[in-house]
C-alpha positions as CSV (number, residue, x, y, z in Angstrom):
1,X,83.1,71.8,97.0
2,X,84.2,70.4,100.4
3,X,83.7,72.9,103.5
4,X,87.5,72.7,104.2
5,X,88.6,73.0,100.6
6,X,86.2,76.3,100.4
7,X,87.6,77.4,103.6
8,X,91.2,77.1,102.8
9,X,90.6,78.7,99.3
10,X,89.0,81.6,101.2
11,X,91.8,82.4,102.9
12,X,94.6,81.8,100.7
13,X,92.3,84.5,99.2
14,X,92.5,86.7,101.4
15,X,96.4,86.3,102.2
16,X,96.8,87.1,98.2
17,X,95.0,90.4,98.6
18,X,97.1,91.5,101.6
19,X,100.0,89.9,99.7
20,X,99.0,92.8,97.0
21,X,97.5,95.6,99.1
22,X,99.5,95.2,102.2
23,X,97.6,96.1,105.5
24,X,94.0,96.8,105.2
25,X,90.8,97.3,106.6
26,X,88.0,94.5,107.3
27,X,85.9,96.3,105.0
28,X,88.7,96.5,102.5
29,X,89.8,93.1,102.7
30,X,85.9,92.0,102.2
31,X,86.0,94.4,99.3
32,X,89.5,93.1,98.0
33,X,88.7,89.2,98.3
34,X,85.4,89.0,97.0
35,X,84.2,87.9,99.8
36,X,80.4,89.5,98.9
37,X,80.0,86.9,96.8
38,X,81.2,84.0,98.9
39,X,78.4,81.7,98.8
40,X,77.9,81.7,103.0
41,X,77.2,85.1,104.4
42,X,79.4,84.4,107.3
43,X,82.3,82.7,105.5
44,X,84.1,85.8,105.4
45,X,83.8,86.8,109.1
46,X,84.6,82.9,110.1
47,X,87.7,82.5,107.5
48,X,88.9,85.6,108.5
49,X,88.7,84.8,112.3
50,X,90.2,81.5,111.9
51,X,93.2,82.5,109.7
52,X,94.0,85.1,112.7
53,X,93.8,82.3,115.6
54,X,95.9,80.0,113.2
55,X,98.3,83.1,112.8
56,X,98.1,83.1,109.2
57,X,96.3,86.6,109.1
58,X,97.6,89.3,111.9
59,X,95.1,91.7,113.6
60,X,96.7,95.1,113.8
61,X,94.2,96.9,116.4
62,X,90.4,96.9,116.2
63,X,89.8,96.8,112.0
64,X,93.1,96.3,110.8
65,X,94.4,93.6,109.5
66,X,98.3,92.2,107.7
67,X,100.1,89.3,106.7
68,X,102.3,88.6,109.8
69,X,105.9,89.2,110.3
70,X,108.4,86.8,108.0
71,X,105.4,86.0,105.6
72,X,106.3,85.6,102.0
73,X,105.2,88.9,100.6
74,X,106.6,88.6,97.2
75,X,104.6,85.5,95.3
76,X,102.0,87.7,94.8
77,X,100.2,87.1,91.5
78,X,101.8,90.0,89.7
79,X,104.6,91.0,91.7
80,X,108.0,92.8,89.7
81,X,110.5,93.2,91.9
C-alpha cells in the first residue's frame, strides 16, 4: 500500500473513532483506532499530528483530542439517530 493511501486510511480511522466516541484521550484514540497494530511504530503519532495541523483532528489541551467544530458527526458507522 502507498504511504499516502496508508496515511489517509489512518486517519479517516481515527476521525471514525472520534466520530463514535466523541473526545478522547491520545491513549484512547491509539486504543480506539488500532493504531498498535499499524505497521510503523510512529504512524500513529505522525497521522495524528498531521490530521491536527490540517485541522482535520482538534487538540483540546495537552492529551485531548475531537473532531472540530461543524464536522459531520453523524456518518458514523453505526449511528441511529
Amino acid at each position: 500500500m502507498l504511504l499516502e493511501v496508508r496515511h489517509e486510511a489512518e486517519v479517516r480511522k481515527m476521525e471514525r473513532v472520534l466520530r463514535t466516541y466523541g473526545c478522547l484521550t491520545r491513549d484512547r484514540l491509539l486504543e480506539f483506532s488500532g493504531a498498535d497494530r499499524w505497521p510503523a511504530l510512529d504512524a500513529f503519532h505522525r497521522a495524528l499530528d498531521e490530521a491536527v495541523a490540517a485541522g482535520r483532528i482538534r487538540r483540546l489541551g495537552t492529551d485531548l483530542y475531537q473532531l472540530p467544530d461543524g464536522a459531520d458527526t453523524n456518518s458514523a458507522i453505526g449511528y441511529v439517530p
